[in-house]
C-alpha positions as CSV (number, residue, x, y, z in Angstrom):
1,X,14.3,-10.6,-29.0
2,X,14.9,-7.5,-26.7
3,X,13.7,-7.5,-23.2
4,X,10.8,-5.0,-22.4
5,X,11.3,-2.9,-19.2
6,X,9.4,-3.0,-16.3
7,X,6.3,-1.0,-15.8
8,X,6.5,0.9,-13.1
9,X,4.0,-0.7,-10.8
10,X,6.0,-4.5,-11.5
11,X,8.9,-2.7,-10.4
12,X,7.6,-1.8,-7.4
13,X,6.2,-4.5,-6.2
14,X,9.4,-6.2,-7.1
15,X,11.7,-4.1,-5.4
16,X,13.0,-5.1,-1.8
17,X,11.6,-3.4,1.1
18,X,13.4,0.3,2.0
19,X,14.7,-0.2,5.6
20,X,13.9,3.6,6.5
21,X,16.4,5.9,9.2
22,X,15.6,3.8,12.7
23,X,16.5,7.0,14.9
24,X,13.9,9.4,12.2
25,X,10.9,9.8,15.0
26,X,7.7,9.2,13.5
27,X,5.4,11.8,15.7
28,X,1.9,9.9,14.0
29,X,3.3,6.5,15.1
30,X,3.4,8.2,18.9
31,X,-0.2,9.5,18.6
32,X,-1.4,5.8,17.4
33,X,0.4,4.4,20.6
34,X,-0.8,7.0,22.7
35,X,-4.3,6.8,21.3
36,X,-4.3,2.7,21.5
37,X,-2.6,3.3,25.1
38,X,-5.4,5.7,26.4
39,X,-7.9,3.6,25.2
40,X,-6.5,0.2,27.0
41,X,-6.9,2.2,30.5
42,X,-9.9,3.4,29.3
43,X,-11.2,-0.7,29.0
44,X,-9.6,-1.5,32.4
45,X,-10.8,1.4,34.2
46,X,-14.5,1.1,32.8
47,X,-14.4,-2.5,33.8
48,X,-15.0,-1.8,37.2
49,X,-18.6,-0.9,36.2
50,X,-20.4,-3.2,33.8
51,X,-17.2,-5.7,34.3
52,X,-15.0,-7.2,31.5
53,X,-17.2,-9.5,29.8
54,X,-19.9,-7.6,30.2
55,X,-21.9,-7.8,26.4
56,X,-22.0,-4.3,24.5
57,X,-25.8,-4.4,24.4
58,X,-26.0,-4.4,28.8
59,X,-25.3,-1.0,28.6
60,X,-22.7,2.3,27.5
61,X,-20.2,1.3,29.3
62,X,-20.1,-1.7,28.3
63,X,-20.4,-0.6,24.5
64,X,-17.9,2.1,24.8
65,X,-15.0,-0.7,26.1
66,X,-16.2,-2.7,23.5
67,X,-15.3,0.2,20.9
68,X,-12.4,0.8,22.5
69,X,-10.8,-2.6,21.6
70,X,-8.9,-1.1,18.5
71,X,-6.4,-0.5,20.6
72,X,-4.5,-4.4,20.9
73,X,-4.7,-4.7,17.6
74,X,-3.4,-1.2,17.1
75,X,-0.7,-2.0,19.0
76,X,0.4,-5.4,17.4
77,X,0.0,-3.2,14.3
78,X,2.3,-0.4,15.3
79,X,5.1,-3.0,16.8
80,X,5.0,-4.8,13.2
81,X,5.6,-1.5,11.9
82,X,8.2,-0.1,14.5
83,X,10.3,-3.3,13.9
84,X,10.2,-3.3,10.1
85,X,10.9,0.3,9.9
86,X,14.1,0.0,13.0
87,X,15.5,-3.4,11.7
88,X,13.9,-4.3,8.4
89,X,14.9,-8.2,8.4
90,X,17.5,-8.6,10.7
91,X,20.3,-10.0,9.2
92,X,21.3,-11.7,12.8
93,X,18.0,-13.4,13.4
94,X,19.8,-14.5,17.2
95,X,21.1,-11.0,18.0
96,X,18.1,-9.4,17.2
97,X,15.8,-12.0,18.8
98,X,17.9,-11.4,22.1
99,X,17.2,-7.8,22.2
100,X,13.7,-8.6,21.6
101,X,13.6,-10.8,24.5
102,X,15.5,-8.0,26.8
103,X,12.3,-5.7,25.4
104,X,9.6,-8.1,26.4
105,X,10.2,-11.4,28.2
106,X,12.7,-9.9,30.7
107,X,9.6,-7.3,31.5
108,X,7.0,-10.5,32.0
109,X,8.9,-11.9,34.3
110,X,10.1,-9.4,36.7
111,X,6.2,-7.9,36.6
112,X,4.5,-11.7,37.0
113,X,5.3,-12.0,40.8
114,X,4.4,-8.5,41.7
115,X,0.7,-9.4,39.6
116,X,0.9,-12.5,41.6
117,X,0.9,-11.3,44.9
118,X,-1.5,-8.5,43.9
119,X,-4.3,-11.2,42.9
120,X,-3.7,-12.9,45.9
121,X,-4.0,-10.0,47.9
122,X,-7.2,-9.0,46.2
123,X,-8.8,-12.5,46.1
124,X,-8.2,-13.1,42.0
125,X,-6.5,-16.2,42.6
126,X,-6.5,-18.9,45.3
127,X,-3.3,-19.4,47.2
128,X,-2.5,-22.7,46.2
129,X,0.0,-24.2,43.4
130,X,-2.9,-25.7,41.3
131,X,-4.9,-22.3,40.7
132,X,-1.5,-20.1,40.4
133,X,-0.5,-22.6,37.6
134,X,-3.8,-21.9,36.0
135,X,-3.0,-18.3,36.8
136,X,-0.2,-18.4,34.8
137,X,-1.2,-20.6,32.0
138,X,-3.8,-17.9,30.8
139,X,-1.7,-15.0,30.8
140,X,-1.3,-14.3,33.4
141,X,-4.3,-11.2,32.7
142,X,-2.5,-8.4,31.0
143,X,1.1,-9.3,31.0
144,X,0.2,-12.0,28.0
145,X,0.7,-9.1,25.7
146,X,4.5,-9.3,26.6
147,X,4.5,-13.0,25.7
148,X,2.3,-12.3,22.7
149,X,4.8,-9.6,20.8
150,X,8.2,-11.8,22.1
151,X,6.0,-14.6,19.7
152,X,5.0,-12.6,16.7
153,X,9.0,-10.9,16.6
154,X,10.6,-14.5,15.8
155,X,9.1,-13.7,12.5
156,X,10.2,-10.8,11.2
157,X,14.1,-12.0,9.9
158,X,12.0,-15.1,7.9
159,X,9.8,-12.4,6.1
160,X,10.4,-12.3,2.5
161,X,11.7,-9.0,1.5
162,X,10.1,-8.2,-1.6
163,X,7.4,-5.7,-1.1
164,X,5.1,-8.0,-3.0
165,X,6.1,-11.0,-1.7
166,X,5.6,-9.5,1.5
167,X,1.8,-7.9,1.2
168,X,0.8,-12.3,0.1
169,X,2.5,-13.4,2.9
170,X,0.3,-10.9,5.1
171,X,-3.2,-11.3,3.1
172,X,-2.5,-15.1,3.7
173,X,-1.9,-14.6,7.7
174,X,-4.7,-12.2,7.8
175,X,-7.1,-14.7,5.7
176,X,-5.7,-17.1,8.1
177,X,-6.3,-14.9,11.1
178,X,-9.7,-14.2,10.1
179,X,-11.1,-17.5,9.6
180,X,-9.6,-18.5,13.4
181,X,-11.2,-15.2,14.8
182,X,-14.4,-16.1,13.1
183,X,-14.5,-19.9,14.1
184,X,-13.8,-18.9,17.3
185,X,-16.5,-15.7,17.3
186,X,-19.3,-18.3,16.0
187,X,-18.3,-22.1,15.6
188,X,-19.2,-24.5,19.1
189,X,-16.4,-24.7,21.2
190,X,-14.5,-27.5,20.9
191,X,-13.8,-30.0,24.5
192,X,-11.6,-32.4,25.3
193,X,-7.7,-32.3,24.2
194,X,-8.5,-29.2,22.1
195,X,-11.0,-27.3,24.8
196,X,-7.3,-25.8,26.6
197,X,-5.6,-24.3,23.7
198,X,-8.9,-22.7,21.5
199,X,-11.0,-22.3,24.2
200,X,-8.8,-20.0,26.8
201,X,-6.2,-18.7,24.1
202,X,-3.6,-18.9,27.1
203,X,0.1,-18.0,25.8
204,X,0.1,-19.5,22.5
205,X,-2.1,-16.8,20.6
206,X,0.2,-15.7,17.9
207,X,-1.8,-17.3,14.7
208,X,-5.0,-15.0,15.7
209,X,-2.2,-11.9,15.9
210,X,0.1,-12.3,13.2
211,X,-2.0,-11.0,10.4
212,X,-2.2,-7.2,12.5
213,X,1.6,-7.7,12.6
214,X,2.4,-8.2,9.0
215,X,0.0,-5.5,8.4
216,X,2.4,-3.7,10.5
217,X,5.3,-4.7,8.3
218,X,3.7,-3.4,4.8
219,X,2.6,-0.5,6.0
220,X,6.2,0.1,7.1
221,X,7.6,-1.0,3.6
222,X,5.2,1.3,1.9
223,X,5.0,4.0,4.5
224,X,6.1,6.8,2.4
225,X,3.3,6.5,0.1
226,X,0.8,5.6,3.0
227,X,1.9,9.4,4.7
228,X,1.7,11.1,1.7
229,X,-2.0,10.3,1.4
230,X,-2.6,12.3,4.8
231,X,-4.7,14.4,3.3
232,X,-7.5,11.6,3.0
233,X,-8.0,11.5,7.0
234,X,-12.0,12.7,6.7
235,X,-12.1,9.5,4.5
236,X,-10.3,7.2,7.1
237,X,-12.4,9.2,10.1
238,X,-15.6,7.9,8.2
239,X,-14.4,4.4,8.0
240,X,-13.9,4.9,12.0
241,X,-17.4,5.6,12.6
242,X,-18.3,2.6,10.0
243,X,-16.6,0.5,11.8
244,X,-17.5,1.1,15.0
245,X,-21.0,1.2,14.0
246,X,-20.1,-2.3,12.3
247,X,-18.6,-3.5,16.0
248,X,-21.5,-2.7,17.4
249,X,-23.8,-4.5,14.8
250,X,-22.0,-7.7,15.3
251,X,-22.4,-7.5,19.3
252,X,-26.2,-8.2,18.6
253,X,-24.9,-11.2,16.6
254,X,-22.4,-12.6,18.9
255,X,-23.6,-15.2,21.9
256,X,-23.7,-13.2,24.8
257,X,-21.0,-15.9,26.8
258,X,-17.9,-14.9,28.4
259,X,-16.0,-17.0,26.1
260,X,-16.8,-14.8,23.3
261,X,-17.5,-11.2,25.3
262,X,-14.6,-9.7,26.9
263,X,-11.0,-10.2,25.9
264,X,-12.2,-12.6,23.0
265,X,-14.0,-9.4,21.1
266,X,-10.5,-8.7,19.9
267,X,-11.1,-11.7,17.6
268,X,-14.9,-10.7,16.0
269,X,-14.2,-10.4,11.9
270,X,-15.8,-6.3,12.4
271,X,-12.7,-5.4,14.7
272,X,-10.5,-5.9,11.5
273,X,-12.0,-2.9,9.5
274,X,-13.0,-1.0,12.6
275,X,-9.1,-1.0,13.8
276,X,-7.7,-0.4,10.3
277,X,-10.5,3.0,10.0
278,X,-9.0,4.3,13.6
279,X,-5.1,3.5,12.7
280,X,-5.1,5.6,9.6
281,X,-7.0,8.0,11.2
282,X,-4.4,8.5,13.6
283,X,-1.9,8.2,11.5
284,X,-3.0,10.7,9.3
285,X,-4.4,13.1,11.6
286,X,-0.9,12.6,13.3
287,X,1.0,13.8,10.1
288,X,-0.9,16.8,9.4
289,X,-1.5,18.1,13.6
290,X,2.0,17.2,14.6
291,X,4.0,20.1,12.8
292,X,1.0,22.7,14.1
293,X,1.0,21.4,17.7
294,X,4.6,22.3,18.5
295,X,5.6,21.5,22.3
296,X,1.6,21.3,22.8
297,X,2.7,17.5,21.2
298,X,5.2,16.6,23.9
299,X,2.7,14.8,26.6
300,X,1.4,12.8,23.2
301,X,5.5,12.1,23.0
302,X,5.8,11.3,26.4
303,X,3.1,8.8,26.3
304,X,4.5,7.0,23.6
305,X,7.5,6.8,24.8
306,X,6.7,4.9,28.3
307,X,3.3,3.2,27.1
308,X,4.9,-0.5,28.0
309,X,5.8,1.1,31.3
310,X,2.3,2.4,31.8
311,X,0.4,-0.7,30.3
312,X,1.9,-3.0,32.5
313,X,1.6,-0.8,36.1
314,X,-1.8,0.6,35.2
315,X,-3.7,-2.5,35.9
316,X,-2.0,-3.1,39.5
317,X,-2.4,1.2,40.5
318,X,-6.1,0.7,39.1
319,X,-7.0,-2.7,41.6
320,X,-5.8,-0.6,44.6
321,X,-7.6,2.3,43.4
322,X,-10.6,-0.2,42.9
323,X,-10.8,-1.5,46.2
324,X,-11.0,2.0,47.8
325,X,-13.9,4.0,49.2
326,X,-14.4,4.7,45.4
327,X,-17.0,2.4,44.9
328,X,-19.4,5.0,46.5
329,X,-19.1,7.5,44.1
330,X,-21.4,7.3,41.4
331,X,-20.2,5.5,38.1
332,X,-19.2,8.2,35.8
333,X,-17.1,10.4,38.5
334,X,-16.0,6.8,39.6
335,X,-14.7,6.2,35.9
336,X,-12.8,9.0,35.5
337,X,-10.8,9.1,39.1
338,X,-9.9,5.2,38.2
339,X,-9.4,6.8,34.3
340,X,-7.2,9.5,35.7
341,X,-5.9,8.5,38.7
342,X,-4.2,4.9,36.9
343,X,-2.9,6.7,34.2
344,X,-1.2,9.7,36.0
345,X,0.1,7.4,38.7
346,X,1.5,4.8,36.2
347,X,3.1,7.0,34.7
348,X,4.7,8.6,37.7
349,X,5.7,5.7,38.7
350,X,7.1,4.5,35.2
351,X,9.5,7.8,35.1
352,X,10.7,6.9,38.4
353,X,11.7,3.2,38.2
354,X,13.5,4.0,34.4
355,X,16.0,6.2,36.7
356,X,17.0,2.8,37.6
357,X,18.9,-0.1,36.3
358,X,16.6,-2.6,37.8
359,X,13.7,-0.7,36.9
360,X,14.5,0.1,33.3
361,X,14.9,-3.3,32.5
362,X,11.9,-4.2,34.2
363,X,10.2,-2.1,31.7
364,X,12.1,-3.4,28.7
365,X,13.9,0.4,28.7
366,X,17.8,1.3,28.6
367,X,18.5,3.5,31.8
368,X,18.5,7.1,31.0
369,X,16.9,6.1,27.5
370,X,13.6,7.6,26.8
371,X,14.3,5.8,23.0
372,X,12.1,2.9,24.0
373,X,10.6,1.6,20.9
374,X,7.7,0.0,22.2
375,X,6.0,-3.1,21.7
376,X,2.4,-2.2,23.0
377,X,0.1,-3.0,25.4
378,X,-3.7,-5.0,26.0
């Protein structure tokens, strides 16, 4: 009996994952990190109004950071997808996991004292050893992103290589990371022993994050296709508003509490299609812009290339601009000196401390390197 051949779609999804040219610059990827970077000091800068856990329906502001929260699950998305592409699965799970922890957990804790003394300069945290253990237990506020990624890297050499076997393995995280989003969107809080870790989602978030991250992965394993359909950007810009509009639905539908407003809107089962519409958008509209923008795309570049940089100093330059005579101003010139003002001055800041040894390393960078490959912000 003689074997039939493969069709062409079984061999497809049978064939192991194409580790594509790590130093082949991507110029969409840096508009989805920019994008996802603008918008995160868009959210911290606009917080200063309504505040964080402000619910959509108190006002714009409020709705317009609560739109804006594609961008930490764009970012987890685009660090599955850097890694993938730079290191497929790592055939030295310790040497890569090293390098990973130079990138991110060296960052967290050179920037946790400087946030530390910041917050207790500014009143966000008692000076005592029981509320700075607190402090640090639930993040400590932005820096958990750092944390966040170091957790979701340790699986990339244990993912299958297959393409197929790798799009089940992410549908089953992602079912899995729905049903934890929406239990924790809708269900009652638990107390007790289990109140801690569900409740405050402190540093040990990575099964409400990992489906974004395998998403990352496929995309990178099928990313050729996926860039060839570029062309289809009005469709993805539609599924942007849709979603959106869908985010905003859901708000109504959400209980108004700060344990399920704020940070933990990242989690509502709407943010999944609303991010997926805004990171194809940028993806695509990346692909077909980039080759017309010429050097117009370098500050989109730049951004890219120092977002960890920015996302970490952005919150500290925005709590001194904050705490300035700009709470006079009226709130929409307010907004965009704290917009403006963070982001140029992190970044200033972030060129100047890569010149450094101590500061690139702070910033998970190689001195004179401006080849960081991100891991995100949020």
């Amino acid at each position: 009996m003689h074997a039939t051949a493969a069709r062409p779609a079984e061999r497809a999804s049978a064939a192991p994952a194409r580790r594509p040219r790590s130093d082949r610059r991507l110029p969409e990827l840096d508009l989805l990190r920019a994008g996802a970077l603008l918008a995160v000091v868009f959210i911290h800068a606009a917080s200063w109004i309504p505040g964080g856990s402000a619910p959509a329906r108190s006002g714009p502001y409020a709705a317009a950071i609560l739109v804006a929260r594609f961008c930490v699950p764009a970012f987890v998305l685009a660090s599955g997808f850097a890694l993938h592409r730079a290191y497929g699965r790592p055939d030295d799970a310790g040497a890569f996991l090293r390098r990973r922890a130079l990138r991110t957990l060296v960052p967290w804790l050179a920037w946790v004292p400087v946030y530390a003394a910041l917050d207790l300069v500014f009143g966000k945290v008692a000076a005592n050893p029981h509320d700075l253990a607190v402090w640090l237990a639930y993040g400590p506020g932005h820096l958990y992103f750092l944390v966040l990624i170091a957790q979701l890297a340790i699986l990339l050499p244990f993912l299958p290589s297959g393409r197929g076997r790798l799009m089940a393995v992410a549908a089953a995280l992602v079912l899995l990371q729905l049903a934890l989003g929406a239990l924790r969107t809708y269900a009652p809080l638990p107390s007790g022993a289990l109140a801690w870790p569900f409740t405050y989602l402190p540093q040990m978030e990575a099964p409400f994050w990992a489906g974004w991250f395998l998403l990352g992965c496929v995309l990178s394993a099928w990313y050729d296709r996926f860039r060839d359909l570029s062309w289809l950007w009005p469709m993805a810009l539609a599924l942007t508003v849709l979603g959106g509009v869908l985010v905003l639905i859901e708000a109504f539908l959400v209980p108004g509490d700060q344990w399920r407003q704020g940070t933990y809107a990242f989690l509502w089962p709407s943010r999944l299609p609303a991010t997926l519409g805004v990171t194809a958008l940028l993806l695509w509209l990346g692909r077909e812009v980039a080759p017309l923008a010429g050097d117009l795309w370098a500050p989109v570049r730049a951004l890219s290339q120092r977002s960890l940089g920015v996302y970490v100093i952005h919150v500290g330059v925005l709590d001194a601009l904050g705490h300035t005579a700009l709470a006079g101003l009226p709130e929409a010139p307010r907004l965009a000196v704290l917009f403006v003002g963070s982001l140029a001055i992190a970044y200033a800041l972030t060129v100047a401390l890569a010149r450094t040894s101590a500061g690139a390393l702070a910033l998970g960078e190689t001195r004179g390197s401006l080849r960081f490959r991100p891991s995100g912000a949020g």
